[in-house]
C-alpha positions as CSV (number, residue, x, y, z in Angstrom):
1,X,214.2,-108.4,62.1
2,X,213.0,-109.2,65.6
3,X,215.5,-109.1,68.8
4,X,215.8,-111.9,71.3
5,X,217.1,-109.3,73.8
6,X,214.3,-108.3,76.4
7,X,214.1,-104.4,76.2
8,X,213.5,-103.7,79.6
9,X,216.6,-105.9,80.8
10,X,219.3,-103.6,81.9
11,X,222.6,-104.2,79.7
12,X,225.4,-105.8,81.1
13,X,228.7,-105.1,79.1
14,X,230.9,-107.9,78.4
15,X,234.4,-106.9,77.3
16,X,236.4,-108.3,74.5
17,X,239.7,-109.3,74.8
18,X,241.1,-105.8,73.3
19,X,238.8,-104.0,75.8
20,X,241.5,-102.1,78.1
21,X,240.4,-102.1,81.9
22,X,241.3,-99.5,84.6
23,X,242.3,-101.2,87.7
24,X,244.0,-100.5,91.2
25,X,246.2,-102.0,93.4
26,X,247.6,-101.9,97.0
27,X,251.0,-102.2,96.7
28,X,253.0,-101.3,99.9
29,X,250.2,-98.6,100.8
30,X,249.9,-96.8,97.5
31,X,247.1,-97.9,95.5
32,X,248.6,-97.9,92.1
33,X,246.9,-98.3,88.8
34,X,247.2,-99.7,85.8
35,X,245.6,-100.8,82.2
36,X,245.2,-104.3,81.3
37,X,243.8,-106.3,78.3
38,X,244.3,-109.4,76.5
39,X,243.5,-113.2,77.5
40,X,245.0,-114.1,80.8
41,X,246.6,-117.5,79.3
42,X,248.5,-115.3,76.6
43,X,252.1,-114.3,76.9
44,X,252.6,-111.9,78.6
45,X,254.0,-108.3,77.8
46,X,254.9,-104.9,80.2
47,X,254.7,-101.6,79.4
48,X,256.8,-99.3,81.0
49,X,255.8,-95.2,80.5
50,X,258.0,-92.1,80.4
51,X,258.3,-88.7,81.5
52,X,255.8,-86.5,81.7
53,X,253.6,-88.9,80.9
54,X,251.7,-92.3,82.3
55,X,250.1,-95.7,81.4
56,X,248.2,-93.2,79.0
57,X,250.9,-93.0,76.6
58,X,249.5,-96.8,75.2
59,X,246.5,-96.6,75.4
60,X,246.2,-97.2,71.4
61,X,249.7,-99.7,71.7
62,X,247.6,-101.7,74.5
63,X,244.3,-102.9,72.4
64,X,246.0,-103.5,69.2
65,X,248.6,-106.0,71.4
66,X,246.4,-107.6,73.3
67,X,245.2,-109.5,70.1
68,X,248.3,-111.8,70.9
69,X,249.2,-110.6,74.4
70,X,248.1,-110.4,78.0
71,X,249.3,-106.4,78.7
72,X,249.6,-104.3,81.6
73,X,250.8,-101.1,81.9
74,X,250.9,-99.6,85.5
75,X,251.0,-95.7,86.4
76,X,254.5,-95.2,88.7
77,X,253.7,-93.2,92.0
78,X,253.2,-89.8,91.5
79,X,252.0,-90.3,87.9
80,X,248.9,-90.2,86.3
81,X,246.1,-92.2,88.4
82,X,248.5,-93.4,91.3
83,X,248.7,-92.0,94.5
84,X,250.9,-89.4,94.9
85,X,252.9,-89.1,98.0
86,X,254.0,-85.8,99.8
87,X,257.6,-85.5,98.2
88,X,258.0,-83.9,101.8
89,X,258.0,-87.1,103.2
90,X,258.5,-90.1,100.2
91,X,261.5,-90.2,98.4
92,X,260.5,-90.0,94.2
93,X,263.8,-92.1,93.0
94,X,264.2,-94.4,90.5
95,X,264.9,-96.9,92.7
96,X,262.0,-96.5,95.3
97,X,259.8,-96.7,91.8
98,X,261.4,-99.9,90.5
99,X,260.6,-102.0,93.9
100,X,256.9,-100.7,93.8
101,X,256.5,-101.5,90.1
102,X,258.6,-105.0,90.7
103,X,255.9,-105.6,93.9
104,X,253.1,-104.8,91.4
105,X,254.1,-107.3,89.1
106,X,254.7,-110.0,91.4
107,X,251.2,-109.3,92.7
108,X,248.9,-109.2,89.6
109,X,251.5,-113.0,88.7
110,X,253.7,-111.0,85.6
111,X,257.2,-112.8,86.5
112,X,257.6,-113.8,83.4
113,X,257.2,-111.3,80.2
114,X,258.1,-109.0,76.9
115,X,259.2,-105.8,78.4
116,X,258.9,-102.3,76.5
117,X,260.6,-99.8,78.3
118,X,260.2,-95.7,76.8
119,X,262.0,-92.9,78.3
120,X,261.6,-93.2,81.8
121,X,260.8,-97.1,81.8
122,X,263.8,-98.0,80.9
123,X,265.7,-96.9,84.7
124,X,262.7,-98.9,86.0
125,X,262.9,-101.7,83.6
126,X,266.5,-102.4,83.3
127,X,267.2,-102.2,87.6
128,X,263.6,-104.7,87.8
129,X,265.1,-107.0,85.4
130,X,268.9,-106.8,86.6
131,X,267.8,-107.8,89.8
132,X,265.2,-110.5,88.2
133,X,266.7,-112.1,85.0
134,X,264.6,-114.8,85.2
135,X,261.6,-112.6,84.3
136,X,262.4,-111.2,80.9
137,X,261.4,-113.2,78.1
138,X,262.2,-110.1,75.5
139,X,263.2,-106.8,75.3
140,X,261.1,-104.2,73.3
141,X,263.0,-100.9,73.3
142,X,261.9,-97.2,72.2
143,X,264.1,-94.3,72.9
144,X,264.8,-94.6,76.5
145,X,268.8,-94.1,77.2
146,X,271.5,-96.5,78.6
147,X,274.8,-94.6,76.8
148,X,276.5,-91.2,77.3
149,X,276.1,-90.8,73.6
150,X,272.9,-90.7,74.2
151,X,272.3,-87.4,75.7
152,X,271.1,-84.3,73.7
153,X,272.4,-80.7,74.6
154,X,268.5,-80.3,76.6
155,X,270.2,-82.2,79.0
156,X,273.1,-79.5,79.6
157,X,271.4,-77.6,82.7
158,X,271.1,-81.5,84.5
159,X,274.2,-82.8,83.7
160,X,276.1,-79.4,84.2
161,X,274.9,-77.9,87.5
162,X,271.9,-79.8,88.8
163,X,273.4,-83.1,89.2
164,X,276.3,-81.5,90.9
165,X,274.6,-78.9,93.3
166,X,271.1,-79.2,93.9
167,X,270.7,-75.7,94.4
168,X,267.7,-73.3,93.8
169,X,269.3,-71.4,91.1
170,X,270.3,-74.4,89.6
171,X,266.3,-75.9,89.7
172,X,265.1,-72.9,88.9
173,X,265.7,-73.1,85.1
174,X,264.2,-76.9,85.2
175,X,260.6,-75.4,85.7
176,X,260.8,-74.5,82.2
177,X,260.6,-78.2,81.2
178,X,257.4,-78.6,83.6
179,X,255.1,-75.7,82.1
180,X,252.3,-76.0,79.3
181,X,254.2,-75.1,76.3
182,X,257.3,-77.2,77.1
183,X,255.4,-80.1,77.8
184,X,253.9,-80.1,74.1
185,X,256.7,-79.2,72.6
186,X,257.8,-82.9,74.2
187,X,255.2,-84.4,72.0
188,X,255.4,-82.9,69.0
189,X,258.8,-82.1,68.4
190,X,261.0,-84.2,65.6
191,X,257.6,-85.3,64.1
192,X,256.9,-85.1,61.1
193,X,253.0,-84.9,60.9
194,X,251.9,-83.0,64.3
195,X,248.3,-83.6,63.3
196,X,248.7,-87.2,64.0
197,X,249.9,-86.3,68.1
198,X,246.5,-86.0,70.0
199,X,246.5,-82.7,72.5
200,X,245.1,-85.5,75.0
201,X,248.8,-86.1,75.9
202,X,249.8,-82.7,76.9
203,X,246.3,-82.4,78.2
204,X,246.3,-85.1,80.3
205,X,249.6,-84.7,81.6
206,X,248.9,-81.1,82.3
207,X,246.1,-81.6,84.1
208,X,248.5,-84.2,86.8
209,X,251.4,-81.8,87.0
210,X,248.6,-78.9,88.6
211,X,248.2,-81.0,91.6
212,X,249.9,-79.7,94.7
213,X,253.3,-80.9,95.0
214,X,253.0,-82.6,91.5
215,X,255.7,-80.2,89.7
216,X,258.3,-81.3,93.2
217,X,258.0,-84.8,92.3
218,X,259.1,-84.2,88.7
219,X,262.3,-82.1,89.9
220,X,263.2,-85.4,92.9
221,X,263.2,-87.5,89.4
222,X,265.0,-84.6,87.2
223,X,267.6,-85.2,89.9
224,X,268.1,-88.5,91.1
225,X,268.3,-89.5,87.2
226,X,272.2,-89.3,87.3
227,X,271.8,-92.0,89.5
228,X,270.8,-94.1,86.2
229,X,273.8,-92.5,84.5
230,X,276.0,-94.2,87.3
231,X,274.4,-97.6,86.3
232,X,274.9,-97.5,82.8
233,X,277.9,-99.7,82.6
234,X,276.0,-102.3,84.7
235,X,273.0,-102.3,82.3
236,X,275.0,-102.5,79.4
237,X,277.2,-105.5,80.9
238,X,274.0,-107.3,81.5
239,X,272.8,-106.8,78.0
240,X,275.8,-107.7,76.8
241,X,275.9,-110.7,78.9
242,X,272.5,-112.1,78.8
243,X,271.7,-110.9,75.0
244,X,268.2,-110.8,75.6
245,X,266.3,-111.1,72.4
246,X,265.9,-107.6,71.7
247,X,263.5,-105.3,69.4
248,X,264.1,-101.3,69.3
249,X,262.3,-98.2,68.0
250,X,264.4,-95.8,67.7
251,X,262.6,-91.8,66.7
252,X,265.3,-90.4,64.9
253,X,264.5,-86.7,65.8
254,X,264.0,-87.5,69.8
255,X,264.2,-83.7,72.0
256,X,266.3,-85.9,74.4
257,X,268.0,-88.9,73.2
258,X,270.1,-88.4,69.9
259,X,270.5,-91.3,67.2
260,X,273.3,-92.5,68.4
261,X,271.8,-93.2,72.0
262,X,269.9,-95.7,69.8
263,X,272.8,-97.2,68.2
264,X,274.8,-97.6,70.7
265,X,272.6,-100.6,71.9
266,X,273.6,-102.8,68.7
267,X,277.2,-102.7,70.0
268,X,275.8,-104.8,73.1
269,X,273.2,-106.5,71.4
270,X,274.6,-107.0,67.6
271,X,271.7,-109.7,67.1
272,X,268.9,-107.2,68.3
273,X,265.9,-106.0,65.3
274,X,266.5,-102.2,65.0
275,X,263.6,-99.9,63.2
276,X,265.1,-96.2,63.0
277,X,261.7,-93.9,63.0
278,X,261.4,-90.3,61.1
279,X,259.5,-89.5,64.5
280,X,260.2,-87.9,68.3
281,X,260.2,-88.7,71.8
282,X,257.1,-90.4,71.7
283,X,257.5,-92.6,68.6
284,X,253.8,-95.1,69.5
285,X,251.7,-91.6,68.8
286,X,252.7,-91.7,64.6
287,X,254.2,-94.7,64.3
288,X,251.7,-97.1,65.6
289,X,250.8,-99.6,62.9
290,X,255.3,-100.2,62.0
291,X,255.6,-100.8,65.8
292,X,252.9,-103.1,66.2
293,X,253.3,-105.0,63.2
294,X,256.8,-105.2,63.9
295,X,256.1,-106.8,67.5
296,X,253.9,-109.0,66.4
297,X,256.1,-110.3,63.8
298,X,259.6,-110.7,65.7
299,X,257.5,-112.7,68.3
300,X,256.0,-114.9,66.3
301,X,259.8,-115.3,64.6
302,X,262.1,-114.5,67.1
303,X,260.4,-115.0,70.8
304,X,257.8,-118.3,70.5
305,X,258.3,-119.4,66.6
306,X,255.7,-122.5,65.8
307,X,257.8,-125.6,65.9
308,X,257.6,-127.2,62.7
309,X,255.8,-129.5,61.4
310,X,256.8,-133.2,60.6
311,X,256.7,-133.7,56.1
312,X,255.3,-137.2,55.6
């Protein structure tokens, strides 16, 4: 068999639409980045990541969605491939985060998408979309809290002295949550196969949380999350309100959101598709193929179903 390709010709890749892309943009001085696959003229879908992690967290989720979608998934400042801000002098809140990730989306032309919010992505998500109705098509959910219920005893050193005194023997404990062992135990814990979790989460994250100043930015967020507590009962009035159509992932055996975190979000959205996982925190990492399936599916049902045809 003879090759029509000349040998000496350098190669030029061409990638496929599942080939995932690392790009950067400028967005109010930050260069922030973000993963991207998928055919432009697909619908479109966000992916928000949680704590302590990055766009990195989907980086299997991304290629096996961009069969059907057009995906992005941006780092937040101070995570993963982002700049990274003195905390000295930028203020890490949930709100300064949502307005760059709500710029970046405007920019790149997502105004009108699937959202899936995890953890942290849901503050981001639910205040981008709150202020911006208009741009959520569908809601993709996966352990990220919007009920008291919600919160496991882990959260008892935030709730109980943090959030009311930001004092330095009140932080000091929280470092715990930001060293080696704790930051695997986040990935691994409440699953039931740990061979399935690749050490390239903890790894990865790791190797961020050892830049200068990197471990500060994670104790501004530890802190100004009660401000997403305050906004609960807005969030869940605009569920309730807009009833979004509404998928969620729920790991049954989270380290910080309990079951009933999960449930909660059927009181507000009794129409929604609930999958409870025997999984953690980080549900994408052993239950891949059920989630994606399960995407693919409600959209093609729920979201864009193919009008029917006319019976002659």
């Amino acid at each position: 068999m003879t090759s029509t390709i000349d040998p000496k010709a350098p190669f030029t890749p061409t990638p496929s639409a599942t080939t995932v892309l690392g790009k950067f943009i400028s967005i109010d001085g930050l260069n922030i980045f973000y993963r991207e696959a998928g055919d432009p003229s697909a619908p479109k879908l966000v992916l928000l990541h949680g704590f302590p992690a990055s766009s990195h967290q989907y980086r299997n989720l991304i290629p096996a969605l961009a069969t059907r979608f057009h995906v992005i998934a941006p780092d937040y400042p101070g995570f993963g491939n982002s700049d990274m801000p003195d905390p000295a002098s930028y203020a890490y809140t949930f709100d300064n985060t949502s307005q760059i990730i709500e710029s970046f989306l405007e920019k790149v032309g997502f105004t009108r998408f699937g959202l899936f919010v995890q953890d942290y992505g849901g503050p981001v998500g639910f205040r981008i979309v709150t202020r911006r109705p208009e741009w959520l098509e569908w809601l993709i959910i996966q352990n990220t809290n919007a009920y008291d219920v919600g919160f496991t005893p882990v959260w008892d050193g935030l709730r109980g002295a943090y959030w009311k005194t930001r004092a330095p023997e009140a932080e000091k404990p929280l470092e715990a949550f930001l060293q080696a062992e704790t930051v695997k135990l986040v990935y691994t814990h409440g699953h039931a196969d740990p061979t399935l979790i690749s050490p390239d989460n903890w790894n990865m994250d790791l190797h961020f949380l050892d830049r200068p100043g990197a471990r500060q930015v994670q104790l501004d967020f530890f802190y100004d999350y009660r401000t997403n507590v305050a906004l609960y009962p807005r969030w869940q009035k605009f569920l309730r309100e807009r009833q979004p159509k509404t998928l969620v992932f729920w790991g049954q055996n989270d380290i910080f959101f309990t079951p009933e975190g999960g449930e909660s979000y059927l009181v507000d959205l009794p129409k929604a598709e609930m999958h409870r996982l025997n999984s953690g925190h980080f549900a994408v990492e052993d239950c891949l193929p059920l989630i994606v399936d399960a995407m693919l599916e409600y959209h093609a049902k729920t979201v864009a179903p193919a009008p029917l045809r006319a019976v002659s």
